[in-house]
Backbone bond lengths (Angstrom), bond angles and torsions (degrees), N, CA, C in turn:
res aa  C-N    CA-C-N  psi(-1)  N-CA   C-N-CA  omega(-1)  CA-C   N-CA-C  phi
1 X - - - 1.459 - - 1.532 109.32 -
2 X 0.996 108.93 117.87 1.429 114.86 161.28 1.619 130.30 -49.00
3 X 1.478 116.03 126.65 1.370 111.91 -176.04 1.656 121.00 -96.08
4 X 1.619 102.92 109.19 1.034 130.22 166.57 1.660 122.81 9.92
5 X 1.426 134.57 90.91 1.451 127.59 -178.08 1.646 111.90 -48.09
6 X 1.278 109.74 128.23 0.951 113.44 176.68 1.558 128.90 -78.58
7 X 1.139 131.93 93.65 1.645 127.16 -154.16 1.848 126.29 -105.70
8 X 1.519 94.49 -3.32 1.453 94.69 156.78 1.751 116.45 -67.73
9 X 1.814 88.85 168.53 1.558 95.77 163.51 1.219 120.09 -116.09
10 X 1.056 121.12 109.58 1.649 130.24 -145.77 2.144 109.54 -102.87
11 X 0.659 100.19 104.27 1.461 113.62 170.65 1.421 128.55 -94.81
12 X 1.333 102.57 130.27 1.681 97.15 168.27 1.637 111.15 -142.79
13 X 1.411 97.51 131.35 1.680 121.31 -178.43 1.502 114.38 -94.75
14 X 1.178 97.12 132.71 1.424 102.39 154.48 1.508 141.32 -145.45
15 X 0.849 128.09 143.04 2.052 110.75 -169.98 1.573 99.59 -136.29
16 X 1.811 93.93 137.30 1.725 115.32 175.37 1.592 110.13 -106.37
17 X 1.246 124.47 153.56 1.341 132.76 172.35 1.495 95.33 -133.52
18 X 1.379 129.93 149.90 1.472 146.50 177.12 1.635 114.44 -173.93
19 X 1.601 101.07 100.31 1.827 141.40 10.53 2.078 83.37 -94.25
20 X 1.243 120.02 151.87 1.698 156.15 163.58 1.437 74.59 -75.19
21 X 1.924 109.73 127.01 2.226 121.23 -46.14 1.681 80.20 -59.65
22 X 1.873 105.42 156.84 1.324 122.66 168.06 1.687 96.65 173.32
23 X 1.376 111.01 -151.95 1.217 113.48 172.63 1.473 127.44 -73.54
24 X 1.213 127.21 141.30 1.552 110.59 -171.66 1.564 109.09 -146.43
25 X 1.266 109.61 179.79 1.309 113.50 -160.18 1.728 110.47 -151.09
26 X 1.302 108.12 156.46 1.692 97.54 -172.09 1.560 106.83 -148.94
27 X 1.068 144.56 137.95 1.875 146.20 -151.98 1.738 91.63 -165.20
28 X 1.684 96.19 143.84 1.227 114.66 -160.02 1.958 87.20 -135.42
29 X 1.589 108.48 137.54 1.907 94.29 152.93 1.032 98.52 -119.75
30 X 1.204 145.64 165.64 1.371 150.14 -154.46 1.980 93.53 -153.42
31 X 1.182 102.33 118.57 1.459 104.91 167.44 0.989 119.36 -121.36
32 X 1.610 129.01 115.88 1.421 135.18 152.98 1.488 133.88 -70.79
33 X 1.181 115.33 121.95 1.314 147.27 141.26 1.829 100.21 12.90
34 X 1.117 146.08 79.71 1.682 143.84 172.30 1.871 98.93 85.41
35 X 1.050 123.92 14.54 1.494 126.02 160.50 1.767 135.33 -117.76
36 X 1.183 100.61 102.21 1.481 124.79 -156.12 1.682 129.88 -54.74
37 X 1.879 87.74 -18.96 1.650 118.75 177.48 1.444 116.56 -124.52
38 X 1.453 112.02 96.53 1.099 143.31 -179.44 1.456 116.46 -25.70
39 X 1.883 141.46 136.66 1.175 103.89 159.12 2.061 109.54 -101.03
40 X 1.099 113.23 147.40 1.582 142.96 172.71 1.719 103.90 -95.60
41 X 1.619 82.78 115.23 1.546 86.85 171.81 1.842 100.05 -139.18
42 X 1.343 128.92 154.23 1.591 144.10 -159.21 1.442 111.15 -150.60
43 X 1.404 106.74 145.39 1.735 119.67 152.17 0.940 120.14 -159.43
44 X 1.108 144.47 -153.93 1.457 166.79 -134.90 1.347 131.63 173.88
45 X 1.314 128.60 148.85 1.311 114.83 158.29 1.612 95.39 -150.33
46 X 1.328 119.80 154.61 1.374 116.30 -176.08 1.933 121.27 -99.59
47 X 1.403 94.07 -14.89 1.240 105.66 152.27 1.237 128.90 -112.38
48 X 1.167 131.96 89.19 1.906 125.29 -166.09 1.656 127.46 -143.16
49 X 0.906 126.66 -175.04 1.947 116.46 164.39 0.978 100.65 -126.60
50 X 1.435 104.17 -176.45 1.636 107.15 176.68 1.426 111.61 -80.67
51 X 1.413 102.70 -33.83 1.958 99.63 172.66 1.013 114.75 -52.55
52 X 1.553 115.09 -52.39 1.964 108.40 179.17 1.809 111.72 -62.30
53 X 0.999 124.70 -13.15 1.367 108.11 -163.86 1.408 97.20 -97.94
54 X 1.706 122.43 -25.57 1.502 120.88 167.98 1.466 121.36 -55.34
55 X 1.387 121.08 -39.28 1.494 167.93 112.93 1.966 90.93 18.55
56 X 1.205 90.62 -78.12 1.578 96.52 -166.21 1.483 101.19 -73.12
57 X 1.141 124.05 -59.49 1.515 124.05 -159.92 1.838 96.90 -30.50
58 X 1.694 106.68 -57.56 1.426 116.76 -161.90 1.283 100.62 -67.71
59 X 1.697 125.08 -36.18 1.471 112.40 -176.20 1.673 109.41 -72.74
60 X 1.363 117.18 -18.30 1.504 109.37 -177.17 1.220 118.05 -96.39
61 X 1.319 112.16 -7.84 1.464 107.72 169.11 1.793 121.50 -92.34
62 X 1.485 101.33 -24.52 1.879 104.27 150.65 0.966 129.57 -61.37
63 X 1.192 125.07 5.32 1.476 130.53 -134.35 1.338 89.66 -118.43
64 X 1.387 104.32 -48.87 1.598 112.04 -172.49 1.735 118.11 -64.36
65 X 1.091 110.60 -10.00 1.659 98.56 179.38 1.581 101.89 -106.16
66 X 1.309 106.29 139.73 1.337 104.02 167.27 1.547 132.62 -82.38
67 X 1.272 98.63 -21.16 1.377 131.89 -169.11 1.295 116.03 -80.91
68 X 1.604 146.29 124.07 1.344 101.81 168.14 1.525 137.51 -102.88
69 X 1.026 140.40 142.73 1.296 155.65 171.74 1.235 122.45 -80.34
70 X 1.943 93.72 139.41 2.069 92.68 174.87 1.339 120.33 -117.47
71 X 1.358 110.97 29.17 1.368 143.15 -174.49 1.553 111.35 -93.81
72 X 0.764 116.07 6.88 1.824 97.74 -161.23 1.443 110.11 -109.70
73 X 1.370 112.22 143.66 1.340 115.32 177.58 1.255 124.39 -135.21
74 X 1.483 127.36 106.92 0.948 122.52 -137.85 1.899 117.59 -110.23
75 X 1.014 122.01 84.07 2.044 125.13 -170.90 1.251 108.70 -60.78
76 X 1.376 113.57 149.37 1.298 105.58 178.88 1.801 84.18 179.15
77 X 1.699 96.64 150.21 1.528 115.83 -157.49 1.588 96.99 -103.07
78 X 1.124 113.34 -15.92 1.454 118.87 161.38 1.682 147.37 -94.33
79 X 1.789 87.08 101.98 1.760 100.84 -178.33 1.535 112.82 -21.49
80 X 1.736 96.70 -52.49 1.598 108.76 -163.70 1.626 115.62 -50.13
81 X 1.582 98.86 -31.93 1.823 121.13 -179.78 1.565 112.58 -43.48
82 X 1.830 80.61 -69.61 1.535 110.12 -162.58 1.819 112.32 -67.46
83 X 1.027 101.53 -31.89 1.541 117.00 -162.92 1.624 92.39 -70.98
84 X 1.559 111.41 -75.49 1.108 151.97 -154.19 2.025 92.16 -48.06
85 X 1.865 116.27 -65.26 1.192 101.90 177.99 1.617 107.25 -89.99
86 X 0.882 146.49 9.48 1.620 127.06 149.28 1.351 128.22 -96.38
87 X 1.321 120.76 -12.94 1.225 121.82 166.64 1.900 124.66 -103.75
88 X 1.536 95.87 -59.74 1.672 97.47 -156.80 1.300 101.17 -84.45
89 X 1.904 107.02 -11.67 1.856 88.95 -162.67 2.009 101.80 -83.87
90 X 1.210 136.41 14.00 1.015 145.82 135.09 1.856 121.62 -27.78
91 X 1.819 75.61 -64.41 1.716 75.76 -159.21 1.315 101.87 -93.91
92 X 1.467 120.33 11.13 1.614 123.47 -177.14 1.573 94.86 -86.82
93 X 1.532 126.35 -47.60 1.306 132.68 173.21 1.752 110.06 -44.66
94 X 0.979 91.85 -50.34 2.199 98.81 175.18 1.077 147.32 -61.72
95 X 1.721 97.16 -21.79 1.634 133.55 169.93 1.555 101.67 -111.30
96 X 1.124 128.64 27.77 1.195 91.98 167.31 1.484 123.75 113.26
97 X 1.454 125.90 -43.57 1.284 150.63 -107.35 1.127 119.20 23.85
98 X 1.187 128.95 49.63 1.493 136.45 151.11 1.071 102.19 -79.84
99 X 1.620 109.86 171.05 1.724 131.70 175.66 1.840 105.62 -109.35
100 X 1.055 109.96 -175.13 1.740 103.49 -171.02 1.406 103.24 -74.35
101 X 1.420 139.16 -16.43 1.108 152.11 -160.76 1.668 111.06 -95.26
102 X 1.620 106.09 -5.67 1.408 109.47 -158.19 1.365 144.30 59.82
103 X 1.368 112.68 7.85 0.975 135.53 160.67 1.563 126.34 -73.59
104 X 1.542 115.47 146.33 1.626 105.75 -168.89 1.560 113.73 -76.91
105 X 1.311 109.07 150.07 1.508 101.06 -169.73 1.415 124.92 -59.36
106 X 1.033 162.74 107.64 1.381 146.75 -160.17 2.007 103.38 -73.31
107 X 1.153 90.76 144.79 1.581 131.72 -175.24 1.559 99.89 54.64
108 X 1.262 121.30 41.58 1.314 126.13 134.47 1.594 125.07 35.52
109 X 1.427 119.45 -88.27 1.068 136.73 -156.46 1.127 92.47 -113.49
110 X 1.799 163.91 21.76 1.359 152.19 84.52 1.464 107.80 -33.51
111 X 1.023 128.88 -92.07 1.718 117.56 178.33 1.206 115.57 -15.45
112 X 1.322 122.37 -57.31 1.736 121.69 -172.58 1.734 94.43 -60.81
113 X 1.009 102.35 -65.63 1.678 116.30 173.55 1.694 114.68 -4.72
114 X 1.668 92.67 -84.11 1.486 115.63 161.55 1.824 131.80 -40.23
115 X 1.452 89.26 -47.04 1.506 101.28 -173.76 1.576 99.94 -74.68
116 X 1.901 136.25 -17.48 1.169 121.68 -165.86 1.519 96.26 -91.50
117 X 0.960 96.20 -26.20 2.049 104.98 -166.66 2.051 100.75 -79.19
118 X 1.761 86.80 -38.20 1.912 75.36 171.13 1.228 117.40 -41.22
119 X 1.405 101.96 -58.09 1.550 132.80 -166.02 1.432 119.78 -29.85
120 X 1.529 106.90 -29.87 1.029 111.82 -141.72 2.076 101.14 -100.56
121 X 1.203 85.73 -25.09 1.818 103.69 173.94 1.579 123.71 -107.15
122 X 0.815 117.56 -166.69 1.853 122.15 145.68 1.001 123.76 -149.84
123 X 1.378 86.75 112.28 1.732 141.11 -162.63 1.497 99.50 -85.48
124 X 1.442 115.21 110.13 1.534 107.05 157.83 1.326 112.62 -100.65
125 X 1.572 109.70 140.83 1.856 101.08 -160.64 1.642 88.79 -114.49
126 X 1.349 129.35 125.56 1.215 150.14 159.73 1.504 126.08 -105.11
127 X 1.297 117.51 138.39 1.167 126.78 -166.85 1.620 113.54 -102.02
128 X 1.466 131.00 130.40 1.584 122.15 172.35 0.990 108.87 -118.04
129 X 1.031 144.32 169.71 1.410 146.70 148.90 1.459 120.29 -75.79
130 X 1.356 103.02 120.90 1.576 117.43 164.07 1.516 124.66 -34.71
131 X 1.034 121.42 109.37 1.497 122.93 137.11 1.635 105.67 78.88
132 X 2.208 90.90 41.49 1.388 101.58 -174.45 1.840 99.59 -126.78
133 X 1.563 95.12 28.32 1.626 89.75 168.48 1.320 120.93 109.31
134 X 1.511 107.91 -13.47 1.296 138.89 -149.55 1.784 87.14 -72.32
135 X 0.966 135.77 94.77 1.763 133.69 175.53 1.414 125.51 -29.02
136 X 1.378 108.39 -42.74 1.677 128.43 179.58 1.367 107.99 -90.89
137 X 1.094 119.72 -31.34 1.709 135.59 -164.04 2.324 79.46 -75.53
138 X 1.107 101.62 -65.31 1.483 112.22 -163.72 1.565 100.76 -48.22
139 X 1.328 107.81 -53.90 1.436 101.24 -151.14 1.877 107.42 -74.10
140 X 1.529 113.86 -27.44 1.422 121.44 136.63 1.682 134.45 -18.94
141 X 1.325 83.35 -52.36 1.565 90.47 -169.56 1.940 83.94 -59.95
142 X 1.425 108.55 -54.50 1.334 130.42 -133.49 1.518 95.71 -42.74
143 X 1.948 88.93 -57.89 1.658 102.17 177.45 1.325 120.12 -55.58
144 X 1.227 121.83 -59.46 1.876 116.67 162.92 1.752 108.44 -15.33
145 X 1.764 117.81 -83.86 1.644 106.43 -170.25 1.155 115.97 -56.22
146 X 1.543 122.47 -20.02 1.779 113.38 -158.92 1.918 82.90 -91.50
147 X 1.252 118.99 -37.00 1.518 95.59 164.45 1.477 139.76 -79.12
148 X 1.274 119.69 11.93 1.567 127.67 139.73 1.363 142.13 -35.41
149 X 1.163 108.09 102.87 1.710 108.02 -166.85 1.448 115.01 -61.21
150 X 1.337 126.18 124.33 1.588 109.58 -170.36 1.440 93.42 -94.99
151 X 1.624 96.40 138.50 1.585 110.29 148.12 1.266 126.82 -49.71
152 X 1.681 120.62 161.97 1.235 126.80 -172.96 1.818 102.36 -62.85
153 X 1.455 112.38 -51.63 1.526 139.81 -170.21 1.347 97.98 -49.08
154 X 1.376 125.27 -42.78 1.667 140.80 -166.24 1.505 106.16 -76.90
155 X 1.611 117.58 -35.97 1.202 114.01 -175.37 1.133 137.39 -64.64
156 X 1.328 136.21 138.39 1.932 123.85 -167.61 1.646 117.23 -78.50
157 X 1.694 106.86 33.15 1.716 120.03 -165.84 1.508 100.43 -45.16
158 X 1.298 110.66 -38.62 1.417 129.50 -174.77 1.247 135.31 -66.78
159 X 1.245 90.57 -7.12 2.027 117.46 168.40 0.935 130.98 -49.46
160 X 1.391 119.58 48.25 1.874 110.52 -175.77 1.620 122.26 -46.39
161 X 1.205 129.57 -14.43 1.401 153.07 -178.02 1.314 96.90 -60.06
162 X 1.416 111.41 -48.44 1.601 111.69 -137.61 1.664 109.73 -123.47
163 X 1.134 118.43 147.10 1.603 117.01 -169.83 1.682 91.52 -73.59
164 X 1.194 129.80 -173.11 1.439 145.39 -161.47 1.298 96.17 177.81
165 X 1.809 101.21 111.85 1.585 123.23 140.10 0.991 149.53 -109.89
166 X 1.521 119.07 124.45 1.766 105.94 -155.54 2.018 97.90 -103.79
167 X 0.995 108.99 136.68 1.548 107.77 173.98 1.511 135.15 -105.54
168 X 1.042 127.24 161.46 1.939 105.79 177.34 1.202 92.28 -177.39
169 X 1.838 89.85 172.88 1.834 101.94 -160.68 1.275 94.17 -134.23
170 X 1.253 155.23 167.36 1.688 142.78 107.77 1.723 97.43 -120.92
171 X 1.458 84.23 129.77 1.639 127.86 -158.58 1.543 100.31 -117.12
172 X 1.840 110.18 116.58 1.797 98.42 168.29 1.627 81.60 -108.66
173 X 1.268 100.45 122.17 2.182 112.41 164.98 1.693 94.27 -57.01
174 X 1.269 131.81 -52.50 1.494 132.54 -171.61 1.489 101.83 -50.78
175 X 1.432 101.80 -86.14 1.728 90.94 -170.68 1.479 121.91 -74.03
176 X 1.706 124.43 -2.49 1.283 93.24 167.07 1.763 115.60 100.02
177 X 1.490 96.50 -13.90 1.799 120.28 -177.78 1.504 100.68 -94.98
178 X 1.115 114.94 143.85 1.725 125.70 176.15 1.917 93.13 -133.41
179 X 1.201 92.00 168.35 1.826 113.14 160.36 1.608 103.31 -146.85
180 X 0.833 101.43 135.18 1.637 98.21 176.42 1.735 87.09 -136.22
181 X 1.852 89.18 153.66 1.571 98.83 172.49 1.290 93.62 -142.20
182 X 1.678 102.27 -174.81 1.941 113.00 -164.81 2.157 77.72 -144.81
183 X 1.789 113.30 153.90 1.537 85.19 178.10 1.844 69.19 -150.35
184 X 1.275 113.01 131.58 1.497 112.89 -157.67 1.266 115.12 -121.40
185 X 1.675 144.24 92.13 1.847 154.51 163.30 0.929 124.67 -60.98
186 X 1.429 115.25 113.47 1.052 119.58 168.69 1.510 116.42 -136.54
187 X 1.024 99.83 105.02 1.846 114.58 -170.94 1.923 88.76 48.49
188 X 1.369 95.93 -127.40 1.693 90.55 -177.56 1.384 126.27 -93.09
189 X 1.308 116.89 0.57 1.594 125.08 149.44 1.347 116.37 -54.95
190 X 1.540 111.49 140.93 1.044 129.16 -179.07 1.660 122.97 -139.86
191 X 1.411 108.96 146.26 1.458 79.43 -168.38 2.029 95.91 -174.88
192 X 1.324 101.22 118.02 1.784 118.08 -156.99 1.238 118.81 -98.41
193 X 1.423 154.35 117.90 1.181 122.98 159.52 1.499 105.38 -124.42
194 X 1.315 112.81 179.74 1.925 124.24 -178.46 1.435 92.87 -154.38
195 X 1.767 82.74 -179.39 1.375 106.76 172.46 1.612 121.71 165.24
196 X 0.965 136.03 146.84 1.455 134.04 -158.62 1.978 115.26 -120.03
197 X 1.304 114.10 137.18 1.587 119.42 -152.86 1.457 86.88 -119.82
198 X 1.061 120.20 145.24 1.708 115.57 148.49 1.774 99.32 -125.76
199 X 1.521 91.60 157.47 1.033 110.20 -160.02 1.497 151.73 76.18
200 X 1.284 102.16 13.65 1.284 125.69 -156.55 1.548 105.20 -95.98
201 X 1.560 114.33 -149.74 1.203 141.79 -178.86 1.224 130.25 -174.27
202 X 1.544 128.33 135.03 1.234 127.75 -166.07 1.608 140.79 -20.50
203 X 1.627 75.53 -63.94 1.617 101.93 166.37 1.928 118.92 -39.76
204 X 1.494 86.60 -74.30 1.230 86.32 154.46 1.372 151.91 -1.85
205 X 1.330 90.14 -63.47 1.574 106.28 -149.64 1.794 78.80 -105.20
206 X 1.180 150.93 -5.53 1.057 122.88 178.75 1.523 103.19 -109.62
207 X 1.428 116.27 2.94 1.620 113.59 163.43 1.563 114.91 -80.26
208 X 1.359 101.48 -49.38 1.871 109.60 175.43 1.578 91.73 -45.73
209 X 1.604 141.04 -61.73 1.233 147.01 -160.39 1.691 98.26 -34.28
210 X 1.371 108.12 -66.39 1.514 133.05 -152.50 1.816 91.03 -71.31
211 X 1.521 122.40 -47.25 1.361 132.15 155.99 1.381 121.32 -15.51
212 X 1.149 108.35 -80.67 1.877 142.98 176.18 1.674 92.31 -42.15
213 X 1.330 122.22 -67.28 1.540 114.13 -152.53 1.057 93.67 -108.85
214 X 1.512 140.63 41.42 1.361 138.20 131.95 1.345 121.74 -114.80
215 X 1.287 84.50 5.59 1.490 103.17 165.85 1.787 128.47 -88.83
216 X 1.473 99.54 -32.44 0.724 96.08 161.80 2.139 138.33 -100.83
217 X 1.344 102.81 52.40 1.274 123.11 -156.09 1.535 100.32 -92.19
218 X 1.129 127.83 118.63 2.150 112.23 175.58 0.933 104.59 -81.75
219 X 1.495 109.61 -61.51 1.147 110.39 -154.44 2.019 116.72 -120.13
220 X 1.414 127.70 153.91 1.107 125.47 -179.40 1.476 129.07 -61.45
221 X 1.345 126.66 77.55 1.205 127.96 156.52 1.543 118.06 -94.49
222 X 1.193 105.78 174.74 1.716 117.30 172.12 1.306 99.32 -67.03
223 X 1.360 132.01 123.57 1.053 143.43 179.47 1.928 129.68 -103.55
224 X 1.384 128.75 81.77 1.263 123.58 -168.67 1.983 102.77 -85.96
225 X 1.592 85.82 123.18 1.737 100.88 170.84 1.184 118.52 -92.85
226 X 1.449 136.19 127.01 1.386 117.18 174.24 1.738 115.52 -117.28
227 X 1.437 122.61 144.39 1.114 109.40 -172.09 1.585 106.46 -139.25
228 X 1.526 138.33 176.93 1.382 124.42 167.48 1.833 96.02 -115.85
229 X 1.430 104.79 23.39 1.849 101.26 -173.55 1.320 88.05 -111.91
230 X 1.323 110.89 137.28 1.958 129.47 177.31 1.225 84.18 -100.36
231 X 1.158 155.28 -56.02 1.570 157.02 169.23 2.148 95.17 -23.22
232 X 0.884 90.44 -71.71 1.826 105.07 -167.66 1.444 90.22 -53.27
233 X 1.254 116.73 -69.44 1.712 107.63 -154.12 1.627 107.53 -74.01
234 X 1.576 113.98 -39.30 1.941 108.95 165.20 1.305 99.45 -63.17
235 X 1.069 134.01 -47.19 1.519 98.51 -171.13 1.406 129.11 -91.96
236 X 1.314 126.05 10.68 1.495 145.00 140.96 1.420 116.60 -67.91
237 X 1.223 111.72 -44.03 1.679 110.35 -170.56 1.740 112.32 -104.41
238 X 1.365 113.30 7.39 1.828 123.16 -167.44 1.112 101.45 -132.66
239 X 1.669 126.84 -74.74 1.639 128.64 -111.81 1.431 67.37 -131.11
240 X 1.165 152.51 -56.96 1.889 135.50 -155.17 1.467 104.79 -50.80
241 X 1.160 126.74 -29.72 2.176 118.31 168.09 0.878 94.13 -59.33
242 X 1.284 119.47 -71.75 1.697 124.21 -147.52 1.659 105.09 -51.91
243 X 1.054 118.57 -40.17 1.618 122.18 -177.38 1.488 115.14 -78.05
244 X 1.197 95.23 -34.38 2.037 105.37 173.03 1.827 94.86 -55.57
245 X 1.461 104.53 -54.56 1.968 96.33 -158.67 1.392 90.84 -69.44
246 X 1.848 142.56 -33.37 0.604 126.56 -146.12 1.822 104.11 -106.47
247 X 1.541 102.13 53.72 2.071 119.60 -169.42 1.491 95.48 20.66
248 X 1.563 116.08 57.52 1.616 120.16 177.18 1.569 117.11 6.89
249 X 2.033 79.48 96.57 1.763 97.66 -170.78 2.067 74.14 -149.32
250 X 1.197 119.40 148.82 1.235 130.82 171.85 1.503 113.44 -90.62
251 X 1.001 105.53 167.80 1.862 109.69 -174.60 1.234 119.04 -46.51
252 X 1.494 111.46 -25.62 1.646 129.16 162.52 1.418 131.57 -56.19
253 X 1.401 89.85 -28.68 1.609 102.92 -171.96 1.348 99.95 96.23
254 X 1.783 126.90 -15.25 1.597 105.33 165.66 1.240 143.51 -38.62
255 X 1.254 147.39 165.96 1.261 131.35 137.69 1.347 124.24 -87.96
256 X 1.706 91.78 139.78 1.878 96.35 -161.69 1.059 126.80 -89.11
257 X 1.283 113.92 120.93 1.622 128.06 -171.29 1.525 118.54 -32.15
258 X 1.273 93.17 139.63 2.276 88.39 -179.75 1.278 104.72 72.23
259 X 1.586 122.56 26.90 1.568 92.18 -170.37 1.657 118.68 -74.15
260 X 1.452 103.00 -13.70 1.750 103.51 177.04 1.235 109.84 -52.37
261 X 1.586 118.00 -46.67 1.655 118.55 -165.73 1.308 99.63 -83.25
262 X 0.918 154.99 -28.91 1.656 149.60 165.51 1.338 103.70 -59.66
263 X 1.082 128.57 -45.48 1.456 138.34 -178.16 1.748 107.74 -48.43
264 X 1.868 97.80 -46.02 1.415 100.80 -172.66 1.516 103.22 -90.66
265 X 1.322 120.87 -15.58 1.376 117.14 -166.83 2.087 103.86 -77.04
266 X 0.982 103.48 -33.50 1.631 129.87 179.70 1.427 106.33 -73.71
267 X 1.322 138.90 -30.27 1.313 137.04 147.56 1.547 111.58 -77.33
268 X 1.201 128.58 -4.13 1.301 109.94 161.78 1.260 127.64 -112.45
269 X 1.327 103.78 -5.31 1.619 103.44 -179.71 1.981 100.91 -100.96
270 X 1.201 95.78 0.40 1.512 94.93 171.82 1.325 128.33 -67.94
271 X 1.482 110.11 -35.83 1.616 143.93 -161.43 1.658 85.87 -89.17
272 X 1.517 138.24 -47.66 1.356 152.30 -110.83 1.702 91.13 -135.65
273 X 1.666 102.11 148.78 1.668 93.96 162.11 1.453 104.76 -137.60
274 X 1.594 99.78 117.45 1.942 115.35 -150.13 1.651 91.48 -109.52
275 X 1.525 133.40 126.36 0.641 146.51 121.94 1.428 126.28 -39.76
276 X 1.509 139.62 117.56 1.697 125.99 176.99 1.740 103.18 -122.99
277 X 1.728 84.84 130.64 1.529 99.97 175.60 1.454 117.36 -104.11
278 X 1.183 124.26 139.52 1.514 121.27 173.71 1.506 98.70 -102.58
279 X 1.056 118.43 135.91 1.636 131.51 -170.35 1.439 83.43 -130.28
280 X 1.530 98.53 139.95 1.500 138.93 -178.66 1.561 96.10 -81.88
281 X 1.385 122.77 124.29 0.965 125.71 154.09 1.324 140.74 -35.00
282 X 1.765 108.22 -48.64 1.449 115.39 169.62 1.558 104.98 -83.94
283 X 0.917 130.05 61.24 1.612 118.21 178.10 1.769 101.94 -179.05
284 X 1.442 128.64 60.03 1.313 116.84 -172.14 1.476 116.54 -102.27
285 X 1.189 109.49 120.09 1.891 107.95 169.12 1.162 94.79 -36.70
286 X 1.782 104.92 154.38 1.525 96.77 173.56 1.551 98.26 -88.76
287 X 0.884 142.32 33.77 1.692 121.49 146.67 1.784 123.82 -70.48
288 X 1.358 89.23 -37.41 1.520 105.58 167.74 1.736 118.39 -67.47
289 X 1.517 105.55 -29.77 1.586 98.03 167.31 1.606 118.66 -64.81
290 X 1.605 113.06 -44.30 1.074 108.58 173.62 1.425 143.73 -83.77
291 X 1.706 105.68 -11.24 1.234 114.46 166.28 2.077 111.55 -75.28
292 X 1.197 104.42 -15.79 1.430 115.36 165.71 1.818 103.38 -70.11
293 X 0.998 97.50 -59.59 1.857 89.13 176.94 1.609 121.24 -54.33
294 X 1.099 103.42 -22.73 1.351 110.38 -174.93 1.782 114.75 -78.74
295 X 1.685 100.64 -22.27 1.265 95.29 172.55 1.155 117.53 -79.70
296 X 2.025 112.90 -54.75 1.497 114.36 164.87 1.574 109.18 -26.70
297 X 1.138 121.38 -67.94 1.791 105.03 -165.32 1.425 109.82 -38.16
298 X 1.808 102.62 -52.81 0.843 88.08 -169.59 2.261 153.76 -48.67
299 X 1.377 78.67 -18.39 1.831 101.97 174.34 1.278 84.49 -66.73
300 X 1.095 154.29 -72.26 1.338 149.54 -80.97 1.855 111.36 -118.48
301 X 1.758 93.64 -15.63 1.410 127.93 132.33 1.123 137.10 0.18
């Protein structure tokens, strides 16, 4: 007997906090219905809990269809998830958004969030258990910590072992001009480069960045990259296999943007062993302040 096509669209969320409230992070897999390569989606926030980041995973992965669907099935390792939109957010709408205690509901304006985007499909919400093997459940989790914004305190700045690259962009969306720079530590060596694109795009311009100062690497040490693009470091440290097996075409069947610089970034981190940091915007070593100046000049060119 043949086994049954499977024709939902099956999702699974998950969200990390480190230390719960602190910085947090949220990863979605999204599985389609006769498509063999998963989509992976991530964020961060540098102030967050673990409830909000469970919160987001599910609101950002509804988020993504425009269309709506009555297919979807949605896993998730959190009671608070499952409970929260099939049961209480009913009676939170009826009171008020109060809780039975009279108290205001906590995270507020995610629930509404969630509950408009439910709305919009039919969503079956299922519950798994965490960190019991579950394949999709795992690789969720995975994306949740690797999208955690690290603190300054967290960072390995202190690595005499290890080379240190700091990266940066300044991007005008109007004209279309970027500068990106690479600003490169090594014990007390130092060593900078830039350069300015027109016509470009963000994205872009913060892969050439990561390009440039792994480019300029001699010799083999442990190498820590730091970046403020979740785009740059997931798709260096996640989604660049998946697009290699897949003759770099996206879950769409697109072809994936930048593929030259991924192309080169994937021959160099092959040779190389790159650590990738996502640095919080509000919180920058100052290497990151000045490798940011280094791009501004660079436009200015």
């Amino acid at each position: 007997m043949k086994k049954k096509k499977n024709k939902d669209i099956r999702i699974y969320t998950d969200g990390a906090c480190n230390p719960n409230p602190g910085p947090g992070g949220w990863g979605a897999v999204i599985l389609y219905p006769n498509q063999t390569t998963p989509v992976e989606i991530s964020g961060g926030e540098h102030e967050a809990t673990n409830n909000r980041m469970e919160l987001m995973a599910a609101i950002q992965a509804l988020e993504r269809f425009k269309e709506p669907h009555n297919n979807i099935v949605l896993y998730t390792d959190s009671k608070y998830i499952r409970k929260g939109i099939t049961q209480w957010i009913e009676i939170w709408e009826k009171n008020g958004w109060q809780t039975s205690t009279k108290k205001a509901v906590k995270n507020q304006s995610l629930w509404k969030r969630l509950n408009e985007n439910a709305k919009k499909h039919k969503v079956t919400w299922k519950w798994v258990k965490g960190h019991a093997g579950n394949k999709w459940n795992e690789r969720a989790d995975l994306l949740a910590r690797n999208g955690v914004p690290e603190e300054i305190k967290s960072l390995p700045l202190e690595d005499l072992e290890g080379i240190h690259i700091f990266t940066a962009i300044s991007y005008s969306s109007k004209d279309k001009i970027g500068g990106w720079a690479s600003y490169l530590r090594f014990k007390a060596y130092t060593k900078s480069i830039s350069g300015k694109i027109e016509n470009t795009s963000s994205n872009r311009m913060h892969i050439l960045a990561a390009v440039q100062g792994l480019q300029l690497i001699k010799k083999k040490y442990p190498i820590h990259l730091y970046t403020v693009s979740s785009y740059l470091k997931d798709g260096a440290s996640l989604w660049v296999h998946n697009w290699q097996k897949s003759d770099w075409k996206t879950k769409e069947g697109k072809p994936v943007k930048h593929k030259d610089l991924w192309i080169a970034l994937q021959k160099l981190t092959q040779s190389l062993q790159v650590t990738w940091h996502l640095v919080s915007k509000n919180h920058f070593p100052e290497e990151m302040d000045a490798v940011k100046d280094l791009a501004r000049n660079s436009i200015k060119k």
